[in-house]
ZASE-88121 format. One record per residue (C-alpha): residue number from 1; residue in one letter; x, y, z. Coordinates in steps of 0.02 Angstrom, whole numbers, padded with zeros to 5 digits. Example, Ala and Ser with C-alpha at 12.3 -4.5 7.8 and 13.67 -1.06 7.14 Angstrom:
2
<node><num>1</num><residu>a</residu><px>00615</px><py>-00225</py><pz>00390</pz></node>
<node><num>2</num><residu>s</residu><px>00684</px><py>-00053</py><pz>00357</pz></node>
This chain:
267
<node><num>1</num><residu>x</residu><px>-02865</px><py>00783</py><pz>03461</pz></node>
<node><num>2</num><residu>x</residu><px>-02699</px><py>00859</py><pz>03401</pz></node>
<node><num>3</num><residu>x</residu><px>-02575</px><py>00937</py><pz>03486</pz></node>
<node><num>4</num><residu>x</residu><px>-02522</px><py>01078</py><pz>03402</pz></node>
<node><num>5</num><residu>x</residu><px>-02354</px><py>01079</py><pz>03515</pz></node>
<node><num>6</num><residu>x</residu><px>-02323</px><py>00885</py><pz>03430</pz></node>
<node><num>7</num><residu>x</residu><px>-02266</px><py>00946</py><pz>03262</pz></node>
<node><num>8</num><residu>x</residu><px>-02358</px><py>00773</py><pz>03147</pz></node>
<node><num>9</num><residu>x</residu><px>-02248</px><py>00666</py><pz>03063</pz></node>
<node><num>10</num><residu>x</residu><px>-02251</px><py>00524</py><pz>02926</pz></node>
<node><num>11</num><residu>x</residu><px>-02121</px><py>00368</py><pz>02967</pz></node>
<node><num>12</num><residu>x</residu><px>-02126</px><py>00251</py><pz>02816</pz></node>
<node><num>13</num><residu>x</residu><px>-01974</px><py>00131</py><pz>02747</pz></node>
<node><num>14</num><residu>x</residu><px>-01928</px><py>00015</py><pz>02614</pz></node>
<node><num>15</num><residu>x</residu><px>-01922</px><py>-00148</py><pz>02724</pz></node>
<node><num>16</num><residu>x</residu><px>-02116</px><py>-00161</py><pz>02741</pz></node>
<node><num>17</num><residu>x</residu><px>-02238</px><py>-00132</py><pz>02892</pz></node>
<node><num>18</num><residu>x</residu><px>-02154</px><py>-00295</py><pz>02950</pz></node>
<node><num>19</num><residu>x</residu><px>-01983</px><py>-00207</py><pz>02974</pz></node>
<node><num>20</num><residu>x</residu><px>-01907</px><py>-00201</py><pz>03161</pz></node>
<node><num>21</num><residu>x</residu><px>-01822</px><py>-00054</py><pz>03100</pz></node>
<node><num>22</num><residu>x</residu><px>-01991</px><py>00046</py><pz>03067</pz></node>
<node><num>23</num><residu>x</residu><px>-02049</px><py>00004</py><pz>03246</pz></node>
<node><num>24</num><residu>x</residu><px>-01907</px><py>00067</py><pz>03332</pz></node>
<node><num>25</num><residu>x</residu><px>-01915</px><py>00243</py><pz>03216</pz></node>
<node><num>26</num><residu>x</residu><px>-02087</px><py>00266</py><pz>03260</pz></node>
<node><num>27</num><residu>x</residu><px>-02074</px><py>00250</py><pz>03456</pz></node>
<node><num>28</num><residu>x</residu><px>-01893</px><py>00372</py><pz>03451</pz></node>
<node><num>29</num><residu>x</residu><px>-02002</px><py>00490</py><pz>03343</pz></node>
<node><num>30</num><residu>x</residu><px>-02132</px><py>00488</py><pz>03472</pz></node>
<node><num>31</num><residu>x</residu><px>-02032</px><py>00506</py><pz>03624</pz></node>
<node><num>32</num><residu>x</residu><px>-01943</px><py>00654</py><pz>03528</pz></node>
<node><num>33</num><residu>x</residu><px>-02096</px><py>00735</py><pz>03553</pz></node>
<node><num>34</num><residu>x</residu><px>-02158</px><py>00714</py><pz>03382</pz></node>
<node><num>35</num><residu>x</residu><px>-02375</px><py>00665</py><pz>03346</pz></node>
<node><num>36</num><residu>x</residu><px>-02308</px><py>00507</py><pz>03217</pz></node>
<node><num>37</num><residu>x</residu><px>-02417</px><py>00429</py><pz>03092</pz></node>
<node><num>38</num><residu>x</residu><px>-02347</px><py>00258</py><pz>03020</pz></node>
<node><num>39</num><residu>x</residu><px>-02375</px><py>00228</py><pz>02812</pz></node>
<node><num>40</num><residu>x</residu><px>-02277</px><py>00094</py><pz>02778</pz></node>
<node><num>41</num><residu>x</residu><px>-02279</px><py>-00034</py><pz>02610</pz></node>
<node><num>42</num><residu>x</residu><px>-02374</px><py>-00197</py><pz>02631</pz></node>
<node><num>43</num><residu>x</residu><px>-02216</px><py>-00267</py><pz>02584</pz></node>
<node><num>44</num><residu>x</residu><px>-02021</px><py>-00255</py><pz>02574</pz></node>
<node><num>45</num><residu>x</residu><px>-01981</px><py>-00108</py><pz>02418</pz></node>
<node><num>46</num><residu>x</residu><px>-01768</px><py>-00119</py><pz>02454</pz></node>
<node><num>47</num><residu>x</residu><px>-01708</px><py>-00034</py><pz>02286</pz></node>
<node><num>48</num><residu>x</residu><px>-01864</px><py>00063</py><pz>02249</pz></node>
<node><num>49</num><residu>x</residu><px>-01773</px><py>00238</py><pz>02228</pz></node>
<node><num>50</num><residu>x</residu><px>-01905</px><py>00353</py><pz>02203</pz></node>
<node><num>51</num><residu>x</residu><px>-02010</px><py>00217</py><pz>02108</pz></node>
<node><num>52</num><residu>x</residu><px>-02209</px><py>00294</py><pz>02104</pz></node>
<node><num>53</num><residu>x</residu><px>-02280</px><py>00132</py><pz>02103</pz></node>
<node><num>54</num><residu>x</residu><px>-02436</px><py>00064</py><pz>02173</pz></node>
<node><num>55</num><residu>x</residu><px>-02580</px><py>-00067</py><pz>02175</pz></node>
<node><num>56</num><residu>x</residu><px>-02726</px><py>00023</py><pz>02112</pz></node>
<node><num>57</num><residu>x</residu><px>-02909</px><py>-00064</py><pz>02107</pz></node>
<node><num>58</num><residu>x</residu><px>-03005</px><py>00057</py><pz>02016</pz></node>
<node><num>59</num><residu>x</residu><px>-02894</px><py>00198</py><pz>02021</pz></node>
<node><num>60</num><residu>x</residu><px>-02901</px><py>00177</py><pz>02217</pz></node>
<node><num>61</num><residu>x</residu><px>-02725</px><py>00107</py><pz>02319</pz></node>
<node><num>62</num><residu>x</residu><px>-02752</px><py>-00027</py><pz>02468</pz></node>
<node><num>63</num><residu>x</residu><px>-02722</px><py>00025</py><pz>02623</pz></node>
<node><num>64</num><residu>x</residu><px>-02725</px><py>-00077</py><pz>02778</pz></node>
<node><num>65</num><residu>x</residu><px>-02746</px><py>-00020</py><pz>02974</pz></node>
<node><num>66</num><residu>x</residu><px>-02619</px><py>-00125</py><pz>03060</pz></node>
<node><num>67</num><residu>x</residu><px>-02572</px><py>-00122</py><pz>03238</pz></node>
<node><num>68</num><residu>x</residu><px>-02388</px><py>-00131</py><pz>03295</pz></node>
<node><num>69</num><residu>x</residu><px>-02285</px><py>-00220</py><pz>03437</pz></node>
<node><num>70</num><residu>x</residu><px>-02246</px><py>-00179</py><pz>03588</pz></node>
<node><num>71</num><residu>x</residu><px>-02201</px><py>-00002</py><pz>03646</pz></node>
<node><num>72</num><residu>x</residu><px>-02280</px><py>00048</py><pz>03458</pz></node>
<node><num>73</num><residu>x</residu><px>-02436</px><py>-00014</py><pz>03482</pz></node>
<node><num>74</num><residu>x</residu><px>-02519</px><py>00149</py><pz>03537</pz></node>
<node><num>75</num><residu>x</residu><px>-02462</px><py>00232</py><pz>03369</pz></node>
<node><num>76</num><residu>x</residu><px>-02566</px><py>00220</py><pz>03228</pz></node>
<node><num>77</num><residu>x</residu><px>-02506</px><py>00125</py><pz>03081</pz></node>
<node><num>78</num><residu>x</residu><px>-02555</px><py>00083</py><pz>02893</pz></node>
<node><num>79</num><residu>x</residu><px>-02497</px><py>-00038</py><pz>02754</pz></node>
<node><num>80</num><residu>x</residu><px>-02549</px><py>00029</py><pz>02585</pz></node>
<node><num>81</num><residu>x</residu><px>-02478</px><py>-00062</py><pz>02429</pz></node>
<node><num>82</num><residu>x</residu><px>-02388</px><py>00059</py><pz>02361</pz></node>
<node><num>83</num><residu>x</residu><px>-02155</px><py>00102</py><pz>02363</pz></node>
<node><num>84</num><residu>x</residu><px>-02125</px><py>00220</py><pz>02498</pz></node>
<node><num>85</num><residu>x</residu><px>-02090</px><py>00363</py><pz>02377</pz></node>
<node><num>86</num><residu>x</residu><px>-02275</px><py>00346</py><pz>02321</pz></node>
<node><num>87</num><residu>x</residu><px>-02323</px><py>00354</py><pz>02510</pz></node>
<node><num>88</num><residu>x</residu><px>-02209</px><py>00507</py><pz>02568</pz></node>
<node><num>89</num><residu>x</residu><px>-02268</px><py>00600</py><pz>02389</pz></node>
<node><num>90</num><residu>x</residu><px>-02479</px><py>00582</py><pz>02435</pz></node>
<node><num>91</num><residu>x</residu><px>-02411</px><py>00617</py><pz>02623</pz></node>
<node><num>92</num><residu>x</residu><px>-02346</px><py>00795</py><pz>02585</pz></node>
<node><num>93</num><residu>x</residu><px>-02503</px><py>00812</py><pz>02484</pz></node>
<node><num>94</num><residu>x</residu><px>-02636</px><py>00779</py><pz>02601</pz></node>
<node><num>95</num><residu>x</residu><px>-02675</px><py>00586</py><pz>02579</pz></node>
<node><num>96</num><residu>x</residu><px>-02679</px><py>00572</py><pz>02751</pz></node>
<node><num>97</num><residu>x</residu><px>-02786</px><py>00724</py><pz>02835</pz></node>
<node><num>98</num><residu>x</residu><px>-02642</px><py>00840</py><pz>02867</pz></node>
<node><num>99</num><residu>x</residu><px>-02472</px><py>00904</py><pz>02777</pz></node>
<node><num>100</num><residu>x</residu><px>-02335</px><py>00834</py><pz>02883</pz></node>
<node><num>101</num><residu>x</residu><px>-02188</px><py>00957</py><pz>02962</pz></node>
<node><num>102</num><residu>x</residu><px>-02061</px><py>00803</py><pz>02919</pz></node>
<node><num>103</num><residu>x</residu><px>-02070</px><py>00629</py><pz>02817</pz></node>
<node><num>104</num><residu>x</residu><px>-01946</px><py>00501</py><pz>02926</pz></node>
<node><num>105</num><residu>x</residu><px>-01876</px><py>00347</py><pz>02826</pz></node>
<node><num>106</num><residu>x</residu><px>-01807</px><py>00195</py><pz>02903</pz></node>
<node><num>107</num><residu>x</residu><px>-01730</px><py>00128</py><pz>03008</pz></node>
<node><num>108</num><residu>x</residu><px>-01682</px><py>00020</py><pz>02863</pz></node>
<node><num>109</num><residu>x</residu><px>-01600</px><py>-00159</py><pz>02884</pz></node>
<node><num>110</num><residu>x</residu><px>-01421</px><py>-00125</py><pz>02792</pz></node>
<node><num>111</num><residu>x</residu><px>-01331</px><py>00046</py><pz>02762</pz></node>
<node><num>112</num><residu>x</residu><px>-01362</px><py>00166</py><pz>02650</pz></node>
<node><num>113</num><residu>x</residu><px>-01203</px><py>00253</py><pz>02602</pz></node>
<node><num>114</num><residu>x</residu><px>-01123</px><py>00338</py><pz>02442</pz></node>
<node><num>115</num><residu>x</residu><px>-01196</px><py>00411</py><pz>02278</pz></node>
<node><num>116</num><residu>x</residu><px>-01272</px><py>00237</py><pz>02261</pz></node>
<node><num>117</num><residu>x</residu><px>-01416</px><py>00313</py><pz>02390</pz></node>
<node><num>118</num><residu>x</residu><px>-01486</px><py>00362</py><pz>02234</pz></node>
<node><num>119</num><residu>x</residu><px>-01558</px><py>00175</py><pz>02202</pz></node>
<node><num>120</num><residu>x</residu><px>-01612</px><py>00160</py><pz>02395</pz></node>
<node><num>121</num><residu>x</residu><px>-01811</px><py>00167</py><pz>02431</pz></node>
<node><num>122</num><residu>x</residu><px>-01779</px><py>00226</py><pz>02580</pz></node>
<node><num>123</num><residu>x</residu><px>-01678</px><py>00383</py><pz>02536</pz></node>
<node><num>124</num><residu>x</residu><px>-01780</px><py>00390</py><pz>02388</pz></node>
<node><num>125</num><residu>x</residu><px>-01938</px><py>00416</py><pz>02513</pz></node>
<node><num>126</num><residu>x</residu><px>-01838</px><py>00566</py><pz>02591</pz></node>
<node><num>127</num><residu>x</residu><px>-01780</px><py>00641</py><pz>02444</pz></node>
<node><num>128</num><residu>x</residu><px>-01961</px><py>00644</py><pz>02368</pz></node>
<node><num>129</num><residu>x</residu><px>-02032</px><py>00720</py><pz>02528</pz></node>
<node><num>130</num><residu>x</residu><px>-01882</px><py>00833</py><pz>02495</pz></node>
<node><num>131</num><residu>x</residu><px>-01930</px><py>00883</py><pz>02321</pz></node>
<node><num>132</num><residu>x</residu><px>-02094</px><py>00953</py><pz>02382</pz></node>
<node><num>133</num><residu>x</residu><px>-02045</px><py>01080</py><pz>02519</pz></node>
<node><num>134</num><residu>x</residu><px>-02043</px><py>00959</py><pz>02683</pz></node>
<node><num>135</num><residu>x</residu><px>-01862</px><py>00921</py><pz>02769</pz></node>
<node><num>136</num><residu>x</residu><px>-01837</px><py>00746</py><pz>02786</pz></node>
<node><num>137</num><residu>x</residu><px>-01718</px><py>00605</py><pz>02866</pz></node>
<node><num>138</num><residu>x</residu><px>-01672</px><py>00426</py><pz>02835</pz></node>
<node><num>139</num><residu>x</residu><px>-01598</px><py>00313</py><pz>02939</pz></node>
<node><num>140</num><residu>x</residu><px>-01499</px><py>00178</py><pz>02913</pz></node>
<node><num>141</num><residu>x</residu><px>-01420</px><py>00010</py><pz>03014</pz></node>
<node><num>142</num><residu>x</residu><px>-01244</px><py>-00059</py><pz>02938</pz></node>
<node><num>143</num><residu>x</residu><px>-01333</px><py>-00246</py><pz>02955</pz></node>
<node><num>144</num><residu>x</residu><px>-01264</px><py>-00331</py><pz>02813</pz></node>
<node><num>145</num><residu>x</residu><px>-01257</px><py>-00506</py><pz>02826</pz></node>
<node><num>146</num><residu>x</residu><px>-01439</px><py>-00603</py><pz>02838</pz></node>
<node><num>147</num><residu>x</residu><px>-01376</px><py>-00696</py><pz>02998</pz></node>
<node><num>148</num><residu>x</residu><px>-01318</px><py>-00511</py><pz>03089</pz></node>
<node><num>149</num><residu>x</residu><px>-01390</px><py>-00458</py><pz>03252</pz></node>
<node><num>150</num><residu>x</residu><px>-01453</px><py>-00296</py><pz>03234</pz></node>
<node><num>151</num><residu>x</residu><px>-01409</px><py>-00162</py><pz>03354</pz></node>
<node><num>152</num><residu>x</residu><px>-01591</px><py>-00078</py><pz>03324</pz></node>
<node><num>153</num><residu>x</residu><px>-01565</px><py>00012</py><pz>03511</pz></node>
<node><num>154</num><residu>x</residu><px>-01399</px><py>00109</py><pz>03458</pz></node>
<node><num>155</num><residu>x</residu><px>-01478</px><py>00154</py><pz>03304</pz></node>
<node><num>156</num><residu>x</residu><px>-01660</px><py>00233</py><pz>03388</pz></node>
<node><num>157</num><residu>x</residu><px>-01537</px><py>00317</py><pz>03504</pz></node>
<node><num>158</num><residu>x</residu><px>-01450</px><py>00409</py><pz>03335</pz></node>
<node><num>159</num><residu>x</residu><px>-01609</px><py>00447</py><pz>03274</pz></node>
<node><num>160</num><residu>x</residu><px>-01671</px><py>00523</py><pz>03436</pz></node>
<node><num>161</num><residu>x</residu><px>-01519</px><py>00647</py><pz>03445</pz></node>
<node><num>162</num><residu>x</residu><px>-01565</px><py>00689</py><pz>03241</pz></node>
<node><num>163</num><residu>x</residu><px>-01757</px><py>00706</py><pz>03265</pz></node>
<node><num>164</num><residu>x</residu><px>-01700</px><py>00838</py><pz>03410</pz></node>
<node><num>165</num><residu>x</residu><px>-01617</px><py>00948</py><pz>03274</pz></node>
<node><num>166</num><residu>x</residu><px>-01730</px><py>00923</py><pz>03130</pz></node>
<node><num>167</num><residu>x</residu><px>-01846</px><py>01046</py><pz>03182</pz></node>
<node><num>168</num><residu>x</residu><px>-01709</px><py>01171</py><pz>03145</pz></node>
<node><num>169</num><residu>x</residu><px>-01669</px><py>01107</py><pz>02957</pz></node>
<node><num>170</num><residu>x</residu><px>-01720</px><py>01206</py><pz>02823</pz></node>
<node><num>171</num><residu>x</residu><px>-01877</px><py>01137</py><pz>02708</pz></node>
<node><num>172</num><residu>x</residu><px>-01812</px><py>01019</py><pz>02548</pz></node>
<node><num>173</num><residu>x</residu><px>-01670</px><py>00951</py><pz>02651</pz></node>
<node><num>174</num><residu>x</residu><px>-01620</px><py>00779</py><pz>02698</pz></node>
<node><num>175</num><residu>x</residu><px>-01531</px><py>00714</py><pz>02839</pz></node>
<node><num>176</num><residu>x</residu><px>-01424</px><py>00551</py><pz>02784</pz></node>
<node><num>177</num><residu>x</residu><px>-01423</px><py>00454</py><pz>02936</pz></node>
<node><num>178</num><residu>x</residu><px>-01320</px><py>00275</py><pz>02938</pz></node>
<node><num>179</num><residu>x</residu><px>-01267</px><py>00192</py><pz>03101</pz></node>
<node><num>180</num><residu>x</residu><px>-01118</px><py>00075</py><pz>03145</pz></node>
<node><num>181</num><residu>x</residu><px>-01191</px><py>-00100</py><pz>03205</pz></node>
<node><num>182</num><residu>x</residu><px>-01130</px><py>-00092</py><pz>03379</pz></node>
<node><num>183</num><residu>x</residu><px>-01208</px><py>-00085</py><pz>03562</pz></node>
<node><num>184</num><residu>x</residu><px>-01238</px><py>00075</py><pz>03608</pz></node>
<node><num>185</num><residu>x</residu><px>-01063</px><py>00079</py><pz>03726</pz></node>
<node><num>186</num><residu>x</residu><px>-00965</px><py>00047</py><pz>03575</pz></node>
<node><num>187</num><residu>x</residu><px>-01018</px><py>00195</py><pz>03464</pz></node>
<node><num>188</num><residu>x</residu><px>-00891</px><py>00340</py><pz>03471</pz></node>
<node><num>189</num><residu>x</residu><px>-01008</px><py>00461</py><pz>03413</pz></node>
<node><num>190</num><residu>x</residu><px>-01114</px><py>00572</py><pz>03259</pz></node>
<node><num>191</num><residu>x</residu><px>-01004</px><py>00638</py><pz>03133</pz></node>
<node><num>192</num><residu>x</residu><px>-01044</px><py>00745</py><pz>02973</pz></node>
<node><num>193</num><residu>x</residu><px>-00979</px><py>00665</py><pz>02806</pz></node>
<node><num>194</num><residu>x</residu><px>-00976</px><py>00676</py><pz>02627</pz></node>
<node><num>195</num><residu>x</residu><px>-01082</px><py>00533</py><pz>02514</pz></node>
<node><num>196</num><residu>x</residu><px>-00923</px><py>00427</py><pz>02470</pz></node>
<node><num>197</num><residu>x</residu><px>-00890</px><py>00387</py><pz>02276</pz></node>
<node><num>198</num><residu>x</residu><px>-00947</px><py>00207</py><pz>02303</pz></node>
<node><num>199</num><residu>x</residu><px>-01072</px><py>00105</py><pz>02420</pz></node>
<node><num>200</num><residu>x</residu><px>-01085</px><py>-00012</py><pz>02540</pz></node>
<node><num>201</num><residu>x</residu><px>-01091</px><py>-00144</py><pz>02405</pz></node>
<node><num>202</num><residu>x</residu><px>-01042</px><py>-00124</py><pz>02230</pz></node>
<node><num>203</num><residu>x</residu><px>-01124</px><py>-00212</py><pz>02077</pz></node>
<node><num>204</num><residu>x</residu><px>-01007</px><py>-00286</py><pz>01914</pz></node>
<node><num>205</num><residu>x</residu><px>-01058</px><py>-00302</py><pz>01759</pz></node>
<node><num>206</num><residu>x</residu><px>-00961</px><py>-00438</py><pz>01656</pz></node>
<node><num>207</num><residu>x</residu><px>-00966</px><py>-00463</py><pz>01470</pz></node>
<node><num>208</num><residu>x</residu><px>-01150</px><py>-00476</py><pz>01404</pz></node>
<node><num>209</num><residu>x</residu><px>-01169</px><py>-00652</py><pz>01346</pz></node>
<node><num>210</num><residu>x</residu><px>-01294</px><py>-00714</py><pz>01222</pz></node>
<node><num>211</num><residu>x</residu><px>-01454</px><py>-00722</py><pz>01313</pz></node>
<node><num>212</num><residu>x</residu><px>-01407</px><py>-00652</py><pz>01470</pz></node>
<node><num>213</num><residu>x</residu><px>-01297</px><py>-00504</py><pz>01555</pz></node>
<node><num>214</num><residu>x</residu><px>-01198</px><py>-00564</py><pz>01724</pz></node>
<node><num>215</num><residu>x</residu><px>-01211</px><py>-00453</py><pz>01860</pz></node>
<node><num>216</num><residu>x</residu><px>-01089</px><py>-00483</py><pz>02019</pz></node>
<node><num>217</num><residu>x</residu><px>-01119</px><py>-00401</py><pz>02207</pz></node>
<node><num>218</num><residu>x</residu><px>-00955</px><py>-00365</py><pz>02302</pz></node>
<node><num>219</num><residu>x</residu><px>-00871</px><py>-00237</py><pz>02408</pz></node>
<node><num>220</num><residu>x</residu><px>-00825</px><py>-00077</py><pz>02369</pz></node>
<node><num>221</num><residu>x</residu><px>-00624</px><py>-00069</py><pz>02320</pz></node>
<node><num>222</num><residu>x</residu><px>-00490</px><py>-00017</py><pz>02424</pz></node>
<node><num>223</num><residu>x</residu><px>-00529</px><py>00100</py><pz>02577</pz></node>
<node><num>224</num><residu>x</residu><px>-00647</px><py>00210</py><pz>02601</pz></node>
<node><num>225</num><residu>x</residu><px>-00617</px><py>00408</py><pz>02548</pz></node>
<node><num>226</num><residu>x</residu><px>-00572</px><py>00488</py><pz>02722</pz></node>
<node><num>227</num><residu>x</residu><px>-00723</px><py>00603</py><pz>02777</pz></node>
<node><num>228</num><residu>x</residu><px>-00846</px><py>00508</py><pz>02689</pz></node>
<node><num>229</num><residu>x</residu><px>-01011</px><py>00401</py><pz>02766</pz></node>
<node><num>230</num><residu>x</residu><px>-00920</px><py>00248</py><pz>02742</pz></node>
<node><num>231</num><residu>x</residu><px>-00773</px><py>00295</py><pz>02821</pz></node>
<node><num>232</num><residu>x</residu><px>-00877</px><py>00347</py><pz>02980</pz></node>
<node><num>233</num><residu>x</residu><px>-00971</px><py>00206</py><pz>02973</pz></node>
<node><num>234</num><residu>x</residu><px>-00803</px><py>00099</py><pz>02967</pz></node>
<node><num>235</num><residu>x</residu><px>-00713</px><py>00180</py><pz>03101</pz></node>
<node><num>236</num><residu>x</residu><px>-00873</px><py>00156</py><pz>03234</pz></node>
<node><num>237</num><residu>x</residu><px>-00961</px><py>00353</py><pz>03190</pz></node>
<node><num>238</num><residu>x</residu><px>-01138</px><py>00369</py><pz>03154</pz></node>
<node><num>239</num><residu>x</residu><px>-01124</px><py>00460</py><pz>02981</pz></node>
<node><num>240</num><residu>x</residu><px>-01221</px><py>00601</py><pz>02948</pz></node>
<node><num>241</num><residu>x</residu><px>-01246</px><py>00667</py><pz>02768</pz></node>
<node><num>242</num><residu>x</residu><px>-01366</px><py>00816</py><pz>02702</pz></node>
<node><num>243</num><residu>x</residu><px>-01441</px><py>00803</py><pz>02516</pz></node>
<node><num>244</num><residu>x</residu><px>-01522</px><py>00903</py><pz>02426</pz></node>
<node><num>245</num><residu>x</residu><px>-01664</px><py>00841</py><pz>02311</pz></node>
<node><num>246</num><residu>x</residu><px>-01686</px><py>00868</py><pz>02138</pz></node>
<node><num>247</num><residu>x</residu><px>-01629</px><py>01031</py><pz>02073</pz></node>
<node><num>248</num><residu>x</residu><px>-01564</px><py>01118</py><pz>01923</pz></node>
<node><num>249</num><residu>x</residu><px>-01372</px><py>01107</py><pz>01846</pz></node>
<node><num>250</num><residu>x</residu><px>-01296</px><py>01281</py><pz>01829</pz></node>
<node><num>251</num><residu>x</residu><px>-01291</px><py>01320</py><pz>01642</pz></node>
<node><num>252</num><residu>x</residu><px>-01142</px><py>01402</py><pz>01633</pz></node>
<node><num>253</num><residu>x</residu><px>-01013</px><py>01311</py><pz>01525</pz></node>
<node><num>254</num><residu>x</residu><px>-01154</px><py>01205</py><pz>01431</pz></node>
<node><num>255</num><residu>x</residu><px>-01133</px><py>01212</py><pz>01254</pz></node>
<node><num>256</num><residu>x</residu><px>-01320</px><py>01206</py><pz>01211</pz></node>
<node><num>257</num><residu>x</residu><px>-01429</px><py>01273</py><pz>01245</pz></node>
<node><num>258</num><residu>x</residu><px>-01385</px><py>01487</py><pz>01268</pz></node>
<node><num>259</num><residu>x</residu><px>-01498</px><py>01546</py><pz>01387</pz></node>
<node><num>260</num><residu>x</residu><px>-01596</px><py>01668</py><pz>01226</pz></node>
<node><num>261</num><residu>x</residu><px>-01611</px><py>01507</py><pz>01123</pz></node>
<node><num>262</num><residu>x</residu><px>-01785</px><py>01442</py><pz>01105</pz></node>
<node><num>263</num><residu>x</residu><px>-01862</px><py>01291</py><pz>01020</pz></node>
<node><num>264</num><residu>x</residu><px>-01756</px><py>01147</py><pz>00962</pz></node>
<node><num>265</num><residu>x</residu><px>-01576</px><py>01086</py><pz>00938</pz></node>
<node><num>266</num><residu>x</residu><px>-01522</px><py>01142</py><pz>00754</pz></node>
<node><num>267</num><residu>x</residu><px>-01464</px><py>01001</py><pz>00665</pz></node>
């Protein structure tokens, strides 16, 4: 039975039910006090944005019962074939018996910082969760290289001091969370920044070529803007960062259309 005191949550991510990441989400959302349902994709979804994609079989999605490890075992948790934006969007409508007081997203494997959150699946989860009315947060570990040892304790210990204000956010927001890969003794703290005006990683285009455009991956140039996630991130800070979903551009300035003007465009 429910209980009603537990507001009912949704943890999903971009990783894939597989992901450590999710686990340790799921267990801080629980011991925040939290009644946590896991919808997860089948598989990794990295880059999905807000992608609404999913494996249908005669207009119906796959979903799996799945049972996770160790101190998540006793929280019930699905795969379904489908990008986690697809999952938190049928979450906030019902899909799973019950509109959920917050969608949680993470704790993905890599950060998640500047206006390049726009391509993440795991922000895009939030954000879509967002878009219909329910405050969200993602979460995110600055684990970059494959061979890294992720510091999945200091980040559940971030996202149990977040979960204990969330209750408190206003509906369509999104807490930005991305966490310094450190043991817990060597993070200084949570800090409030800005998106920065470039990523974590930063993607080149050279000259298309016949046949074929070539597309680099490096680092983002110079330092990072002071105040901003990365900066945080770089000097040892948990980096904090509200968005807002999608919502409307003031008109004023625009020189088409006036707000009287119906129909189309003149040529």
């Amino acid at each position: 039975m429910t209980d009603p005191a537990r507001p009912r949550v949704i943890v999903t991510n971009d990783d894939g039910i597989d992901g450590e990441g999710l686990w340790q989400l799921a267990v801080a959302a629980d011991a925040a006090g939290f009644d946590v349902l896991v919808v997860a994709p089948a598989s990794e979804a990295s880059g999905s944005a807000a992608a609404m994609t999913a494996v249908r079989v005669g207009g119906r999605v796959a979903i799996e019962r799945r049972e996770l490890p160790g101190p998540a075992a006793a929280i019930p948790a699905y795969a379904m074939k489908a990008s986690p934006a697809f999952i938190a969007f049928t979450a906030v409508h019902g899909a799973f018996g019950f509109r959920p007081r917050f969608v949680l997203s993470g704790i993905n494997r890599g950060p998640n910082t500047g206006q390049v959150v726009l391509h993440s699946g795991t922000v895009g989860a939030a954000l879509t969760a967002a878009a219909q009315g329910v405050a969200a947060a993602a979460f995110s570990l600055d684990a970059r290289a494959a061979d890294d040892q992720c510091e999945w304790p200091t980040a559940a210990l971030v996202a149990g001091q977040v979960l204990g204000v969330l209750p408190d956010m206003p509906a369509g927001v999104v807490l930005n969370v991305n966490v310094p890969n450190v043991p817990s003794g060597r993070l200084r703290g949570i800090r409030r920044a800005s998106l920065a005006s470039f990523g974590a990683v930063q993607m080149s285009i050279a000259a298309p070529a016949e046949g074929y455009v070539e597309v680099k991956m490096a680092g983002p140039p110079g330092e990072p803007e002071p105040g901003s996630d990365s900066a945080a991130l770089a000097a040892g800070y948990a980096a904090v960062t509200p968005l807002n979903g999608v919502c409307e551009a003031s008109p004023d300035g625009l020189p088409w259309p006036a707000a009287e003007t119906a129909g189309t465009r003149p040529g």
